[in-house]
C-alpha positions as CSV (number, residue, x, y, z in Angstrom):
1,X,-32.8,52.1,-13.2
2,X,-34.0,49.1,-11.4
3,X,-32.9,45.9,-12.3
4,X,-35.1,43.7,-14.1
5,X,-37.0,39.9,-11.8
6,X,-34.5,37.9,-14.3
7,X,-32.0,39.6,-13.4
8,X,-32.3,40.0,-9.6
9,X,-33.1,36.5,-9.4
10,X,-29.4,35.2,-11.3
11,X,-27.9,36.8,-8.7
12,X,-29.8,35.7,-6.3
13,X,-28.9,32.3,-7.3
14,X,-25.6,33.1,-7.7
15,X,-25.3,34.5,-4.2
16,X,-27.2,31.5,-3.1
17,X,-24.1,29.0,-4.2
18,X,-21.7,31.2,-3.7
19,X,-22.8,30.7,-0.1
20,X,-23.2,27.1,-0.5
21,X,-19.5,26.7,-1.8
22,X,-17.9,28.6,1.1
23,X,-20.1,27.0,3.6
24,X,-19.1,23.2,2.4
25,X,-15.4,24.8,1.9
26,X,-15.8,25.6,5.7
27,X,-17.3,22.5,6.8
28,X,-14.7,20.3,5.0
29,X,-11.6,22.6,6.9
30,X,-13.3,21.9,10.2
31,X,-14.0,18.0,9.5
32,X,-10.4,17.4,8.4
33,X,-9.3,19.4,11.8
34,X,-11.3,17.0,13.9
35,X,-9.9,13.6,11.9
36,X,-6.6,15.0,12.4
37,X,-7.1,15.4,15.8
38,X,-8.8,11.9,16.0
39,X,-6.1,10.8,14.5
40,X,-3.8,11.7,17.2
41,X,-5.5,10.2,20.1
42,X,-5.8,6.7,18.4
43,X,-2.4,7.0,17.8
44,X,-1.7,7.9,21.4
45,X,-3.8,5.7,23.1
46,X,-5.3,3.8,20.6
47,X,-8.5,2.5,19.8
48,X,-9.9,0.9,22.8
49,X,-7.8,3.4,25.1
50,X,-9.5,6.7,23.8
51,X,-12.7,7.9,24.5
52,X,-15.2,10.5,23.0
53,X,-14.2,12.8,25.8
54,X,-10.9,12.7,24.9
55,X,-11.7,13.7,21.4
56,X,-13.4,16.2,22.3
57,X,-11.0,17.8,24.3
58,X,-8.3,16.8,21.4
59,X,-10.6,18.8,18.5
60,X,-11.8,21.8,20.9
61,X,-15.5,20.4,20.3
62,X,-18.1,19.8,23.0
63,X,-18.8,16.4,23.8
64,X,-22.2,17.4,22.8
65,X,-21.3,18.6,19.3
66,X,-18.9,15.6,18.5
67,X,-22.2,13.4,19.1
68,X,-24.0,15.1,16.7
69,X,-21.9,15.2,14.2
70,X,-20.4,11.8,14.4
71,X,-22.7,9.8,16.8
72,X,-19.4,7.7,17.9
73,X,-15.5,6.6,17.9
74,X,-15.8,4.2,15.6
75,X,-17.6,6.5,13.1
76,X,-14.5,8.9,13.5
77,X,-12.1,5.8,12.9
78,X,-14.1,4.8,9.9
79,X,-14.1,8.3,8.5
80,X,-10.4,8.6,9.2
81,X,-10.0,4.9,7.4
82,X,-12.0,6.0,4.3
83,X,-9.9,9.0,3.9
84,X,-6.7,7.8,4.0
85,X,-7.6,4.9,1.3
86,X,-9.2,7.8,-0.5
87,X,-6.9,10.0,-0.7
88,X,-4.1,7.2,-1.6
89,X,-6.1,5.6,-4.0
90,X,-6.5,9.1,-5.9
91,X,-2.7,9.8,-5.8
92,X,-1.2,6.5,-7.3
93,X,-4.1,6.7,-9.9
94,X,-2.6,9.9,-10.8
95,X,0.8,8.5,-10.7
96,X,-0.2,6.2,-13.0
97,X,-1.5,8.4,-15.5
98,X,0.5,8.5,-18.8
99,X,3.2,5.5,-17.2
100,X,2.8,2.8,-19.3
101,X,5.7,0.4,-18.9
102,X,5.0,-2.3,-16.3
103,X,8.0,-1.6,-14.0
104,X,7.7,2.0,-13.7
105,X,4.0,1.6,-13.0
106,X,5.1,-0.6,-9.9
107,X,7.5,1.5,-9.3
108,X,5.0,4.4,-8.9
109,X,2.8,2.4,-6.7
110,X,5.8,1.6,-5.0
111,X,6.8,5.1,-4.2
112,X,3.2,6.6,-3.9
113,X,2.5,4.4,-1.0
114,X,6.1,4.8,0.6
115,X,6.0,8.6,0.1
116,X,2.3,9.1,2.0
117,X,3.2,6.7,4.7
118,X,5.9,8.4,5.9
119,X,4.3,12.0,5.3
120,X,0.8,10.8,7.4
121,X,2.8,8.4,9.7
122,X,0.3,8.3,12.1
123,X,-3.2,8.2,10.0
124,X,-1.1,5.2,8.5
125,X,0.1,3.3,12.3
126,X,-3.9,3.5,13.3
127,X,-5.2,2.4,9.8
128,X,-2.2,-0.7,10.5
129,X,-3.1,-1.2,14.4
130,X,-6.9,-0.9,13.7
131,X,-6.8,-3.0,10.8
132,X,-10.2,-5.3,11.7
133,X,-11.9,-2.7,14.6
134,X,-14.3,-1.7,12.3
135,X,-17.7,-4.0,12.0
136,X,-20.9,-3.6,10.2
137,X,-21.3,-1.5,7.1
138,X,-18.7,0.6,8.3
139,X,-16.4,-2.4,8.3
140,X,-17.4,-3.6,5.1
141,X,-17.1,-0.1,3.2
142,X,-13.8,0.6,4.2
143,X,-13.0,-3.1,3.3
144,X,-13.9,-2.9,-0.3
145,X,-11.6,0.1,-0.4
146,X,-8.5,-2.3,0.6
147,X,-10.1,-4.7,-1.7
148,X,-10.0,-2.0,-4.5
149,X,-6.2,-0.9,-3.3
150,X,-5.1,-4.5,-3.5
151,X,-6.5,-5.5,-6.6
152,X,-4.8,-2.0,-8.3
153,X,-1.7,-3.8,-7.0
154,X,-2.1,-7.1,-8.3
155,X,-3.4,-6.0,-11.6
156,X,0.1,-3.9,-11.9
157,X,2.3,-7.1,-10.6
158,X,0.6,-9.1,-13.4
159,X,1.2,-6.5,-16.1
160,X,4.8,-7.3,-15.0
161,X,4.0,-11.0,-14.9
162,X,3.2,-10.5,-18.9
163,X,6.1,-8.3,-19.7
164,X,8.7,-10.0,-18.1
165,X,9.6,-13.8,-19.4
166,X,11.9,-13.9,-16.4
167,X,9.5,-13.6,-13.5
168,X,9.9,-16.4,-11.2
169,X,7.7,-19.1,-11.7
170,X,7.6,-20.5,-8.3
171,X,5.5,-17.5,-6.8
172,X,2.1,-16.3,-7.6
173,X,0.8,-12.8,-7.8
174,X,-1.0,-13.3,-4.2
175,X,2.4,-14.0,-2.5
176,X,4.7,-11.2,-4.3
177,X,1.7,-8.7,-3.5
178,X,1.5,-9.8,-0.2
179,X,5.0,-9.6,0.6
180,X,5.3,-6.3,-0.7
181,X,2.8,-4.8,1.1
182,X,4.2,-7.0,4.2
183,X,7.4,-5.0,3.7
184,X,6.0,-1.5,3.0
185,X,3.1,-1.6,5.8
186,X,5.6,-2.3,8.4
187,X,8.1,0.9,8.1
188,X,6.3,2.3,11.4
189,X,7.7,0.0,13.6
190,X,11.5,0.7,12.4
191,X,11.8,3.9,10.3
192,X,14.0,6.7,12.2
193,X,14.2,10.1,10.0
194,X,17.4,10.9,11.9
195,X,19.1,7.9,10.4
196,X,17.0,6.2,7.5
197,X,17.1,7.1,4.4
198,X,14.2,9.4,3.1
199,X,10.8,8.6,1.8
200,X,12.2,8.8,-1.6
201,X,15.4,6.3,-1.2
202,X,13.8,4.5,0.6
203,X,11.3,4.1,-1.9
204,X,13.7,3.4,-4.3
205,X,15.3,0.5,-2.1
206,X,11.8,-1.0,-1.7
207,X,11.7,-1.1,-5.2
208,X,14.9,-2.8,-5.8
209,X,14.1,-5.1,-3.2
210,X,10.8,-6.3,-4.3
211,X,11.7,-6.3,-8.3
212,X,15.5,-7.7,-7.8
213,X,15.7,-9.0,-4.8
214,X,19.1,-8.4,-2.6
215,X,21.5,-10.1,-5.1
216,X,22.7,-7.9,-7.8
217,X,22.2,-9.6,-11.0
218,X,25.7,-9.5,-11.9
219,X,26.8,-11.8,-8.9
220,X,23.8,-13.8,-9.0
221,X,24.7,-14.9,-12.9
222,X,28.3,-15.2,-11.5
223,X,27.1,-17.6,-8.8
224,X,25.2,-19.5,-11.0
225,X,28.1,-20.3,-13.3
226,X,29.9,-21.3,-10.5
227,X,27.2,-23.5,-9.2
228,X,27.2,-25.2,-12.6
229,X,30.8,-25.4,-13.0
230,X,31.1,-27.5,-9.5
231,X,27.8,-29.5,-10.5
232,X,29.5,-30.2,-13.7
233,X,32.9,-31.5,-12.3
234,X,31.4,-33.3,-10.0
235,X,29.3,-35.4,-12.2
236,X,32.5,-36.4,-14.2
């Protein structure tokens, strides 16, 4: 018995997106091939140094084709930029998720950030190097994504701020922010797998460092007394 139009046309339809799906599934495969291969040369030979032909040859895509598709370098860059904050953005949100205390949730930024820099080492030294290549729209979208990052970070340094009586005065949310990412942005130009620690200790240091500082509290306190102890004989 032959099907009924309703029928036919469903599957039609269903065919149709079925299509769709593994088309966009292929597509997506293929661009993140290409960034990754982008990725490389500006890593190599950075920005300025690399060339559309080089690319090309990189991704196995004519120099043709990679104009098509992405018209220049610096839309590659951008594309590779957007990504990378994407994609980080997305995974410390989900870190987030169900933390509530105010020191793990730094912590957790912490470590996200850490933990993805070390894993995409390079996508992370161009996004560094490049940090102001891009101008125009392109420039300013990607911006507003670091905006976005940083303000996630300050927002979770003044949750802190509030929770923790003990928080030193003397330096604002801009300078502890600042200095953290100062700290965490710069593990590229030092960090040797064969005799660092791991993403995840050193994670953890980072965040000992950044929430403690490099005095144990113990002998801090201890210090202190001391200090006050001399002050105190001295003024006698």
């Amino acid at each position: 018995m032959a099907s009924d139009p309703i029928t036919r046309s469903s599957s039609a339809r269903r065919n149709t997106e079925e299509s769709r799906r593994r088309e966009s599934e292929r597509f997506e495969q293929r661009l993140g091939e290409i960034l990754e291969h982008a990725t490389d040369v500006f890593y190599e030979k950075g920005y300025q140094g690399a060339s559309m032909r080089d690319l090309s040859r990189a991704s196995g895509m004519s120099l043709a084709g990679l104009y098509y598709y992405f018209e220049s370098k610096e839309r590659l860059l951008y594309l590779i930029q957007k990504h990378t904050f994407n994609t980080v953005l997305g995974s410390v949100r989900g870190r987030l998720q169900g933390v509530s205390n105010p020191e793990q949730r730094v912590r957790a930024f912490i470590t996200n950030h850490v933990e993805y820099f070390l894993k995409n080492r390079k996508a992370m030294t161009v996004l560094s190097h490049e940090d102001e290549t891009l101008t125009g729209e392109l420039g300013k979208e990607v911006a507003e994504l670091k905006r976005e990052y940083y303000k996630l970070c300050v927002s979770l340094v003044d949750e802190l701020r509030g929770s923790h009586p003990e928080f030193d005065s003397r330096l604002n949310t801009r300078l502890a922010v600042l200095s953290l990412f100062g700290m965490m942005n710069w593990i590229y130009t030092w960090h040797n797998a064969r005799v660092d620690a791991d993403s995840g200790e050193l994670a953890g240091h980072m965040c000992d460092i950044f929430l403690h500082g490099v005095l144990s509290a113990e002998p801090a306190s201890q210090g202190s007394r001391k200090d006050r102890a001399t002050a105190s004989k001295a003024s006698e």
